[in-house]
N, C-alpha and C positions, 0 to 999 in steps of 0.2 A: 264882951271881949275887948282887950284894949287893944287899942288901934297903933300898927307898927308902924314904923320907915319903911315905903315903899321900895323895894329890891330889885332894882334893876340891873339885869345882865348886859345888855345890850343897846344902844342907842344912837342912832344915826340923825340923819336929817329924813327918813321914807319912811323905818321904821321904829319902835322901841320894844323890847322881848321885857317880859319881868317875870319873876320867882311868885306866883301865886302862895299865901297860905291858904293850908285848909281852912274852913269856916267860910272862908268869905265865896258868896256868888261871884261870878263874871261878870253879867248882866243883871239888870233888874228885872223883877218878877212881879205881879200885880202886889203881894205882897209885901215886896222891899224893892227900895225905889233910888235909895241914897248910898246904903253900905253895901259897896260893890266893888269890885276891881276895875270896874271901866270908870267909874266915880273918880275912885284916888289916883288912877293916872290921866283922867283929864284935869283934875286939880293941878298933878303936877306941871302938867305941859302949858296951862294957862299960866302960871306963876312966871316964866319967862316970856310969854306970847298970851295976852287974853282972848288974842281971838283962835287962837291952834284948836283943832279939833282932833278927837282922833276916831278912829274905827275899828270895832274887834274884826278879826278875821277870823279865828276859831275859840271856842271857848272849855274850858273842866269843869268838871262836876263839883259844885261846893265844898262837900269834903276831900274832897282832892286836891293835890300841893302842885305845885311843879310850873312849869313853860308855856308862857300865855303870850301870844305876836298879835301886837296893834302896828296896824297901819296908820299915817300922818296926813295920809288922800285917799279921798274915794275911791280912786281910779286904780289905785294898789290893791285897796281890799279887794275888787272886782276881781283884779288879776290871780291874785292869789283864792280865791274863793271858787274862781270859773275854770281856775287850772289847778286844785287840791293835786290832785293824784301825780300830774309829772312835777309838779316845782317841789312839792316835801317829800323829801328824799329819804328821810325816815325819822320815826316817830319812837322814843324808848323810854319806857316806865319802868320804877322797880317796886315791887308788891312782896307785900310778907302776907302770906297764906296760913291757912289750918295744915295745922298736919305735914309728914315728911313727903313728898313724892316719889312712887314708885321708878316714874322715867326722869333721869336727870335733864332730858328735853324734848319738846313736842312745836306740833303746831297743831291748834284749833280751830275748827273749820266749821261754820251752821251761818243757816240765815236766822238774823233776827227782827220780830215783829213786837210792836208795840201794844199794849192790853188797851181799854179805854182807863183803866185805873193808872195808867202811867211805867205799869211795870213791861221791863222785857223781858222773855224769853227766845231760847234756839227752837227753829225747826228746822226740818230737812225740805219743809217746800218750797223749793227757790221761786214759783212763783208768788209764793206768800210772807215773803221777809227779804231783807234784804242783805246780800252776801257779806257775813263778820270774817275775818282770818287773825290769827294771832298765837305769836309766837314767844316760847317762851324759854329759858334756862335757868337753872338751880345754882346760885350763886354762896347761898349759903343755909345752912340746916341746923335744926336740932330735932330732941323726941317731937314736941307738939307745934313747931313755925317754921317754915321755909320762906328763905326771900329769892323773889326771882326778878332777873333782868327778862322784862317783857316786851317786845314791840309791838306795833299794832298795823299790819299791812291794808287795813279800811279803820277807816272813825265814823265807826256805830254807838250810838248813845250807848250805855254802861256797856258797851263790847267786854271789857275788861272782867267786871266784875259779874255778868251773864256769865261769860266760859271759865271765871277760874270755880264757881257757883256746880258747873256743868259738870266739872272734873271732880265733884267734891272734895274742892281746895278754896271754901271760901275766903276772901281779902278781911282778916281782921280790922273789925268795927263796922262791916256792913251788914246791918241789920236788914235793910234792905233785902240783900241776897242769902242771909246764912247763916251770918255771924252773930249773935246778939252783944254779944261785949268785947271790949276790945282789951288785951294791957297797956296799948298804946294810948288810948284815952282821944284817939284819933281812926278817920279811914285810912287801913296799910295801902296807900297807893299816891305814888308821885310820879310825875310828868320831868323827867330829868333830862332827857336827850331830843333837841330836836334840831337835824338837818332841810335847809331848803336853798332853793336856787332862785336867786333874784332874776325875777322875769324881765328886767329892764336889763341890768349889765350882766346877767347869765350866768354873775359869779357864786362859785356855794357858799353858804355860808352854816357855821354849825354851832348852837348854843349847848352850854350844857348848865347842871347846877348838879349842889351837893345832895346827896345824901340825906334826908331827917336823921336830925343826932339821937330821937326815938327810936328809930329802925335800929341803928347801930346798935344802943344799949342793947335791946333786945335777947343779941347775940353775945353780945359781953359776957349776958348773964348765965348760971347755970340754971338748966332746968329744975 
């Protein structure tokens, strides 16, 4: 895959947000080590400063697009990592699914646990998984894809694509969960909305990005 111009939304002197593509890892993984998003925006940040460091504070799923927050100190990531739940104020995805759905909007509720092969599923044993919530609306349809504006009120590994799986309305291209092929030739799922509150000066602040101009066609087109 050829390698783009780093997309950043946002950047201060505490933190920098950027526009993930799909394909690439966050982090490195025993198997890849170099082509990462944390790789190209610590490239970027050295190019002005060799010695700047930075730090993720949360990270997407590979195939997945969207709103990635590094911190420029340690002492930030901690903040924001030890206080997730009150400083991110909220969290919005939008997902093109299988199929029309019956209710124009829900929210999805199960705990989820991890397999040893890596996959999640919901249960209902809240001693045995750990509490998902996720909410969702029908932004737009046709006979065989729905896109929905989804939030996520906990960030549980594939939360996303476990319940829309759950609801069979799997996220086209996750093979993983459901899907086997995609038309987008991608996973339907990008990280577009994310509010937080800086723990230091209190103020909110709220990023967003576009759209995949995949997703849009999608709907352009006639069934």
């Amino acid at each position: 895959m050829k390698k783009k111009k780093l997309d950043i939304i946002y950047e201060d002197k505490n933190i920098i947000v950027v526009n993930k593509p799909s394909g690439l890892l966050t982090i490195s993984t025993p198997k890849e080590k170099i082509r990462t998003l944390y790789h190209e925006v610590s490239d970027y940040l050295k190019k002005s400063n060799p010695k700047m460091k930075v730090f993720i504070v949360h990270r997407l799923d590979k195939d997945t697009s969207g709103i990635v927050l590094f911190a420029k100190n340690q002492n930030l990531k901690y903040m924001y990592q030890n206080n997730w739940d009150s400083l991110v104020l909220k969290r919005g995805y939008v997902a093109v699914v299988e199929g029309k759905l019956e209710k124009e909007s829900g929210t999805i509720k199960s705990y989820l646990k991890e397999t040893k092969t890596f996959m999640t599923y919901s249960t209902n044993d809240s001693k045995n998984g750990k509490l998902a919530i996720t909410k969702y609306k029908v932004i737009k349809s046709k006979k065989k894809y729905s896109m929905l504006e989804v939030e996520i009120k906990t960030g549980r590994k594939n939360q996303i694509r476990v319940h829309m799986k759950d609801i069979k309305h799997p996220i086209l291209g996750d093979s993983k969960y459901g899907n086997k092929k995609s038309i987008l030739g991608r996973l339907g799922l990008h990280a577009n909305l994310l509010v937080i509150k800086n723990p230091v000066t209190n103020k909110v602040m709220e990023f967003s990005c576009k759209i995949p101009k995949s997703f849009e066609e999608l709907f352009g087109k006639e069934d």
